[in-house]
C-alpha positions, -999 to 999 in steps of 0.1 A, spaced: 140 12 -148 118 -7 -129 94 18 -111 81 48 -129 79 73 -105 50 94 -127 15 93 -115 -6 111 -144 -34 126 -129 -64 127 -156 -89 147 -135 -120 135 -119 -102 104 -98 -89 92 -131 -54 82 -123 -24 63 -149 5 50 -132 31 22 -130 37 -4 -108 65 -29 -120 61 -32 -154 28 -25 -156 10 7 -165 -28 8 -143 -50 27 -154 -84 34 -127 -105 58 -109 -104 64 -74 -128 86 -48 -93 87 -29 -81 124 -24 -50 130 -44 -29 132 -16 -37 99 -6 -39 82 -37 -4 92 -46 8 82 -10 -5 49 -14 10 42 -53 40 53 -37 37 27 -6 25 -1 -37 53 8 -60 81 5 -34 70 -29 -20 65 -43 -54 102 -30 -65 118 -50 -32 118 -83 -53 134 -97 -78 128 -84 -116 128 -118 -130 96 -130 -111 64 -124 -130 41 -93 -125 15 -115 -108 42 -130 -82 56 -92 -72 20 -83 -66 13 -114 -51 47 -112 -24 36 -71 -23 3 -83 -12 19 -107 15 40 -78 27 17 -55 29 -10 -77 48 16 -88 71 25 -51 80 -16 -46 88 -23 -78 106 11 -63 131 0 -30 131 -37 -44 139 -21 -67 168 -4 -38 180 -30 -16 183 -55 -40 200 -25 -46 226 -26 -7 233 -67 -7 237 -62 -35 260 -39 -19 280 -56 14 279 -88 -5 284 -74 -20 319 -60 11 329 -93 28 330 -108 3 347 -81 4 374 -92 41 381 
């Protein structure tokens, strides 16, 4: 199995959990909520390629993903203040 979907909570922000083959240990000021969401959001990217690639190149083509999704939802947003922006002005 490649993704272990257990996220230990050891109190106080301490957090153990999986991504890949890894087990990440760390400490977050994140709401547990959150946190979780965000593991969750990491662990599913990272299990979209290939097994045989090394840990560092998942994370790294996560990372690409990921970034790519934010720099489109950025550019999307910044279209919609634009065109609220100009709309406003219009009035």
């Amino acid at each position: 199995m490649d993704v272990l979907p257990e996220i230990k909570n050891w109190g106080e922000g301490k957090y153990s959990f999986f991504v890949g083959r890894q087990r990440y240990t760390l400490t977050t000021q994140l709401d547990e909520e959150r946190f979780i969401s965000v593991v969750k959001n990491v662990q599913a990217t990272v299990s979209q390629y290939p097994s045989s690639l090394c840990q560092d190149e998942r994370l790294f083509l996560a990372l690409m993903s990921l970034s790519f999704r934010l720099e489109e939802l950025h550019r999307k947003t910044d279209a919609m203040v634009s065109r609220f922006s100009e709309e406003e002005h219009k009035q």
